[in-house]
N, C-alpha and C positions, 0 to 999 in steps of 0.2 A: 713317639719313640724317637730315639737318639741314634745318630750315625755310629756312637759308638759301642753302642750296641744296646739291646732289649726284646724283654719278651713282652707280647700280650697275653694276657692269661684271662678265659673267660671261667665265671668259679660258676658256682650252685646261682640258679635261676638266672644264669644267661648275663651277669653283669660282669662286664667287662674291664680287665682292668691293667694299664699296663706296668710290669717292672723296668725300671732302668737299672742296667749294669753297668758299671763301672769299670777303670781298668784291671782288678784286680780279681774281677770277674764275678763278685758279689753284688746283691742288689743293693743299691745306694738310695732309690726310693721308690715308689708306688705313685701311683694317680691314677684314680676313676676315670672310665670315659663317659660309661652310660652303661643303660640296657641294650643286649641285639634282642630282634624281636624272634619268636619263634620258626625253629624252620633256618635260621641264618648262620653260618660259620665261617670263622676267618679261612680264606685258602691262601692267602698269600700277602706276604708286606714285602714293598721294599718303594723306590721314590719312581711312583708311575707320573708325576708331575713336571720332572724334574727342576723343582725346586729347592734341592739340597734336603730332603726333610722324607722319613721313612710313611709310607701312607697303605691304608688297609685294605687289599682285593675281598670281597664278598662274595658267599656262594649260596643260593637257597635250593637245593637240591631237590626239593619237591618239582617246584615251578622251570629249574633251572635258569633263572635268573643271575646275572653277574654283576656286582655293583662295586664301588668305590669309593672309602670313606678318603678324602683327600687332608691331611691331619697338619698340626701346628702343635709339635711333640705330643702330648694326650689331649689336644684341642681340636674337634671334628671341624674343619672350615668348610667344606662343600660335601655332598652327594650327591652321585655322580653315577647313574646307570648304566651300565656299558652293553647290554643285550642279552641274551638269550641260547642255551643250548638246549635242544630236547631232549631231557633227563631218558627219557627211554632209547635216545639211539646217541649221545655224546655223554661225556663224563669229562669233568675241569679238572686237568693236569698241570702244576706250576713246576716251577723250578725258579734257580735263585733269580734275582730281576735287578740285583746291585749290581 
């Protein structure tokens, strides 16, 4: 994704994919990133790296697992597991992170 803005949008069987908007606030173009695997939802994008570049918090709510796709616009560069809440007594709450 772009600083200047977009959305990820995960469609039918979990594949991921993001829109870039533009200034006029239309999408200007699409790119694949992959499949998430079962169980996994985006909870939160914004540049946890700070690298200048929008990057993807993970949530697996069964497990409560938290992970980190660290990104190069729709380009996965690292993952990155950040820990663990137990689903039966925490629940992952974001807010904006730019």
């Amino acid at each position: 994704m772009c600083r200047l803005g977009g959305l990820a949008v995960r469609a039918l069987f979990s594949v991921l994919v993001f829109w870039f908007i533009n200034a006029s606030g239309t999408v200007s173009s699409a790119q694949g990133v992959g499949t998430m695997a079962p169980g996994w939802a985006i909870a939160q994008t914004g540049d946890f790296n700070a690298d200048g570049k929008s990057d993807v918090l993970l949530y697996h709510s069964a497990s409560g697992t938290i992970a980190a796709w660290l990104m190069n616009s729709a380009t996965i560069t690292s993952f990155v597991g950040i820990g663990s809440l137990p689903p039966s007594a925490w629940m992952l709450v974001t807010a904006n992170s730019d």
